[in-house]
C-alpha positions as semicolon CSV with decimal commas, in nm:
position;residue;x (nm);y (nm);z (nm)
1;X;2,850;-11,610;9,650
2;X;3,122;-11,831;9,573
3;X;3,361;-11,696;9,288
4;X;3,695;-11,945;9,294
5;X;3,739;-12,247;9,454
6;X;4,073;-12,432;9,462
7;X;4,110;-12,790;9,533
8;X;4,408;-13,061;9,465
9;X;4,616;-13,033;9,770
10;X;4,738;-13,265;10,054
11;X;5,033;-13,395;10,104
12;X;5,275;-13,512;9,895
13;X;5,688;-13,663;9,912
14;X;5,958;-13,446;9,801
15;X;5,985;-13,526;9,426
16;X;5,625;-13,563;9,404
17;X;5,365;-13,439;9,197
18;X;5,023;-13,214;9,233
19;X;4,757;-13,074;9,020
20;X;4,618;-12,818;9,181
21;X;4,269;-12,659;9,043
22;X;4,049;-12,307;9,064
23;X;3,717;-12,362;8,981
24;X;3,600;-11,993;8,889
25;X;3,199;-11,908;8,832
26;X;3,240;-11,580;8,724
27;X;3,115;-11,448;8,398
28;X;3,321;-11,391;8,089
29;X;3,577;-11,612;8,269
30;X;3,829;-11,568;7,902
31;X;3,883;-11,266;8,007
32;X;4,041;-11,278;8,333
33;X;4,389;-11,343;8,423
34;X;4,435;-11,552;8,656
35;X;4,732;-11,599;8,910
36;X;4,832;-11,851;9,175
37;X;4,965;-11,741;9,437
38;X;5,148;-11,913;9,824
39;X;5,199;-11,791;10,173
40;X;5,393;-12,013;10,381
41;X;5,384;-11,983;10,741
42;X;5,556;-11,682;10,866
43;X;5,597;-11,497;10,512
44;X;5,472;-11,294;10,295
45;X;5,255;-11,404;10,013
46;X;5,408;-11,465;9,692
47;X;5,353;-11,467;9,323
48;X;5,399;-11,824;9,157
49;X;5,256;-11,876;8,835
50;X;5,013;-11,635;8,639
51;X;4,843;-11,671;8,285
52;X;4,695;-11,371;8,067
53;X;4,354;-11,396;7,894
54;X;4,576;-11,413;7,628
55;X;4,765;-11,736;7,706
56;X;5,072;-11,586;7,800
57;X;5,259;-11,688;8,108
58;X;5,503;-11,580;8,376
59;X;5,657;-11,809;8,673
60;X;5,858;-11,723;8,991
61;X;6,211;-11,798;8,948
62;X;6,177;-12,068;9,226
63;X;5,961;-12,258;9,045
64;X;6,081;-12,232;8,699
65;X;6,088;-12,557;8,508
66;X;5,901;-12,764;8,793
67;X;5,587;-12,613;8,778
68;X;5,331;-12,535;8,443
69;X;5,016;-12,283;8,440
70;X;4,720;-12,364;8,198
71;X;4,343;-12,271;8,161
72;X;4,060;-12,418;8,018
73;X;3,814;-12,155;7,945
74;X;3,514;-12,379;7,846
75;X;3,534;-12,503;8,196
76;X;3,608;-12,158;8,362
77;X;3,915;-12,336;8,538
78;X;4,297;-12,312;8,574
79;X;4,571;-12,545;8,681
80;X;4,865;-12,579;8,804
81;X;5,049;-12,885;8,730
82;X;5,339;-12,896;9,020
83;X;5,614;-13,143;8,977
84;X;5,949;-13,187;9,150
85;X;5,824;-13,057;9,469
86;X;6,053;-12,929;9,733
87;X;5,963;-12,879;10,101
88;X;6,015;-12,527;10,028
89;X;5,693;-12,524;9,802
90;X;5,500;-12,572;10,128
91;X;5,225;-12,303;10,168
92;X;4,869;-12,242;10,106
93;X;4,799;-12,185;9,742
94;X;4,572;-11,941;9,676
95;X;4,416;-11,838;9,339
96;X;4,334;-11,488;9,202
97;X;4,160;-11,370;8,914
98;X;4,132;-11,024;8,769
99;X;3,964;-10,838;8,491
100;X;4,011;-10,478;8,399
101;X;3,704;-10,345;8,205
102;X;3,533;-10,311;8,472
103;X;3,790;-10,357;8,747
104;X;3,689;-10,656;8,910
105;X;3,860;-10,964;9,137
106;X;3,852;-11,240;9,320
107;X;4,031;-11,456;9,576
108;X;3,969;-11,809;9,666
109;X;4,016;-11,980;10,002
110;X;4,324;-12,121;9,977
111;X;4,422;-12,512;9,936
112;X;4,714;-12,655;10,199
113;X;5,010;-12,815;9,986
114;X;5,260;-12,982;10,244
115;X;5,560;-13,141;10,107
116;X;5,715;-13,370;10,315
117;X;5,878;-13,741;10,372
């Protein structure tokens, strides 16, 4: 069973723009924070962007400025709107989403984002 799905990436030129999406079809989706997270080949997996059932937001220093985090709760998804991409942002985005009462989380499969010229 399917929880989140991601979708939006591909390639794009340095400078560029994506809108990357998680799809989530969990229950009680308001609930959940939700983070994105990348791995680029040969590191560790790292925290981007997150948002708080509550609206609140945090962003890796890296991408401060460049990139935004937003949710739509009626639609049980999340974005995040990248702009000013660096080939440094290249990595597989991945999205997470947690709840606390009960404990309860999920990982999607990754989208590819490849910034190149």
């Amino acid at each position: 069973q399917v929880q989140l799905v991601e979708s939006g990436g591909g390639l794009v030129q340095p400078g560029g723009s994506l809108r990357l999406s998680c799809a989530a079809s969990v229950s009680a989706f308001s609930i959940y924070d939700v983070k994105w997270y990348r791995q680029a080949p040969g590191k560790q997996r790292e925290l981007v962007a997150s948002i708080t059932s509550g609206g609140s937001t945090i962003f890796a220093d890296s991408v401060k400025g460049r990139f935004t985090i937003s949710r739509d709760n009626a639609k049980n998804m999340v974005y995040l709107q990248m702009n000013s991409l660096k080939p440094e942002d290249t990595a597989v985005y991945y999205c997470y989403a947690r709840r606390y009462v009960p404990l309860l989380d999920y990982w999607g499969q990754g989208t590819q984002v490849t910034v190149s010229s």
